[in-house]
N, C-alpha and C positions, 0 to 999 in steps of 0.2 A: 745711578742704578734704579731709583724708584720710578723718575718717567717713564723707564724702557719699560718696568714693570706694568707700568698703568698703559701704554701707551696697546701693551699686550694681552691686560687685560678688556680693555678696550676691546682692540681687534676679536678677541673670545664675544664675546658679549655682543659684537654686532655678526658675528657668525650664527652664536645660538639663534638670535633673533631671524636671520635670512631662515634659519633650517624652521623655526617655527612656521614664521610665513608661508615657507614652502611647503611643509604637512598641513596645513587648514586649508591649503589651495587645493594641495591634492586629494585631504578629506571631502572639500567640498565637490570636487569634483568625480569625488567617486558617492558622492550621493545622489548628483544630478542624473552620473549613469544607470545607478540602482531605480533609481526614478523612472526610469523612461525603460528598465525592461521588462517583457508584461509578466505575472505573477500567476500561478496556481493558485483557485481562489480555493479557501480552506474548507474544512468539510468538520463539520462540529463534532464533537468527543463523541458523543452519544449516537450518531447517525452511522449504523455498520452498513458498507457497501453491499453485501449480501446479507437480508435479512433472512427471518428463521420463515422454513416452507410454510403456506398456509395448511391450516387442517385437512381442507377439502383436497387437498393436493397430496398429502401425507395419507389420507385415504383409497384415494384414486390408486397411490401407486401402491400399497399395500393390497389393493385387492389386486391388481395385477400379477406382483409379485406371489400370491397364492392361487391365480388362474394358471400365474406358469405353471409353478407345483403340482396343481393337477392333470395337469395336460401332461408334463411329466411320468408324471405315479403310470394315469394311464397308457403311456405311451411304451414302459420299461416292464419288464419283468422282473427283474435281478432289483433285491435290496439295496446292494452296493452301487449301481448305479444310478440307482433314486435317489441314493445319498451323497452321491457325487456331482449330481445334477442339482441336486438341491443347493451345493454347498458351493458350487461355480455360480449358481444365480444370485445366493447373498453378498458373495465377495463382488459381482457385478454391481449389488446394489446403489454404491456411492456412485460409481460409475454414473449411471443412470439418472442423480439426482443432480447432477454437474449437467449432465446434457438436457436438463429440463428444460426450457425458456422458463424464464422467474417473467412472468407478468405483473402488473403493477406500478405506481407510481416512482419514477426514475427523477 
């Protein structure tokens, strides 16, 4: 009975082995692949894809945004729709700052 035993665990033990072999091969081969496909190169912690507006830009659009205002005022009679006019151009604001073109170093 103890041959049979040995002789099985044997056979065990050259199976583990094939199955090891077999995982390093395929490890290895799944790193060759990794290897060769091409990668997003990373973009450092600190570097936000959209930086903050420059001033002069934050300027620009702010006197615009109070040229409309006036063009408005004068253009309306009614309180209510100065203030309606006024309150559609602030809520447009973001709008406006997304359609900017960001110049700059990219």
């Amino acid at each position: 009975m103890s041959k049979e035993r040995a002789r099985a665990r044997e056979a065990r033990a050259a199976v583990r082995v094939a199955e090891r072999e077999k995982a390093a091969k395929a490890r290895a081969r799944q790193e060759r692949l990794a290897a060769l496909k091409p990668t997003v190169p990373t973009i450092p912690k600190r570097q936000r894809r959209y930086g903050a507006m420059p001033v002069r830009q934050q300027l620009g659009l702010a006197a615009g945004w109070f040229a409309a205002q006036w063009v408005f005022w004068q253009l309306t009679g009614d309180t209510r729709s100065r203030l309606g006019l006024a309150l559609v151009s602030l809520l447009a604001l973001p709008l406006v700052v997304v359609l900017v073109p960001r110049r700059g170093p990219r």
